[in-house]
C-alpha positions, 0 to 999 in steps of 0.5 A, a space after each residue: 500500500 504505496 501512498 501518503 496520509 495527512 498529518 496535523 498537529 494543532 494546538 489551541 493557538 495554531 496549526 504546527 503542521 498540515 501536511 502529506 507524509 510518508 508515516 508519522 509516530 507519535 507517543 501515545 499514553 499507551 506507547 509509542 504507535 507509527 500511523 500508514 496509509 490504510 491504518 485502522 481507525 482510532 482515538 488515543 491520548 497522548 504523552 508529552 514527547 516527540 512526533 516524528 515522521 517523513 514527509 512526502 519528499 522523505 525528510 525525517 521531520 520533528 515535533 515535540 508535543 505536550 499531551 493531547 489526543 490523537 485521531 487515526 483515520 485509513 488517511 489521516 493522523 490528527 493531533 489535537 495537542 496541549 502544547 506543540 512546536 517544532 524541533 526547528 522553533 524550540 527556544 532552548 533558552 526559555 527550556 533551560 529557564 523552565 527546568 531550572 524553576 520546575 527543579 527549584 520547585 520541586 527541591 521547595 519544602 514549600 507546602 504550597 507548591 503544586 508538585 505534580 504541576 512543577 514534575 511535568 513543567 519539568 518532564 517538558 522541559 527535559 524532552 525540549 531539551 532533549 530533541 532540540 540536543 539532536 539538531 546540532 
């Protein structure tokens, strides 16, 4: 089954990416599952980590995203995510300046700290972090 299927990633603020792509994988709370052309229907939640997939021409391209859903269609991969960017637009600065408060936070004897919010501040920080490390 030779053919391309349509991926988009969007968030509240914007469209990520719309495009033609070879296959794309994304991180589902469930594991890691690659969408083809033809795939079986289904819906899923997603993790925070990276989409990655080869566009028509047959680049490897990526996505970090932060949580969200994620639709397969026999032609589409639909993602509906909390936060997304690409590899190419992380600011690794403002990363750093994330983990470094999420980290702060979290070694806080503070009983007001929001704990599970400063560990996955600090889980999106780390894979931005992480992805935007293998663009070098």
């Amino acid at each position: 089954m030779a053919g391309n299927i349509t991926l988009e990633v969007v968030t509240p603020e914007k469209v990520v990416v719309s495009e033609e792509v070879q296959i794309a994988v994304a991180p589902g709370s469930l594991g890691e599952f690659g969408v083809l052309i033809g795939h079986t229907t289904f819906l899923t939640t997603l993790k925070t980590g990276t989409i990655h997939y080869t566009d028509a021409d047959g680049d490897e391209r990526y996505i970090f995203v932060s949580g969200g859903f994620a639709e397969a269609l026999p032609d589409k991969l639909t993602v509906l995510a909390e936060s997304a960017e690409r590899r190419r637009d992380i600011d690794t600065r403002r990363a750093e300046v994330a983990m470094e408060r999420a980290q702060k936070r979290l070694e806080s004897e503070d009983e007001d700290i929001d704990f599970v919010r400063a560990k996955a501040a600090l889980e999106r920080a780390i894979h931005r972090l992480k992805l935007a490390e293998t663009r070098k």
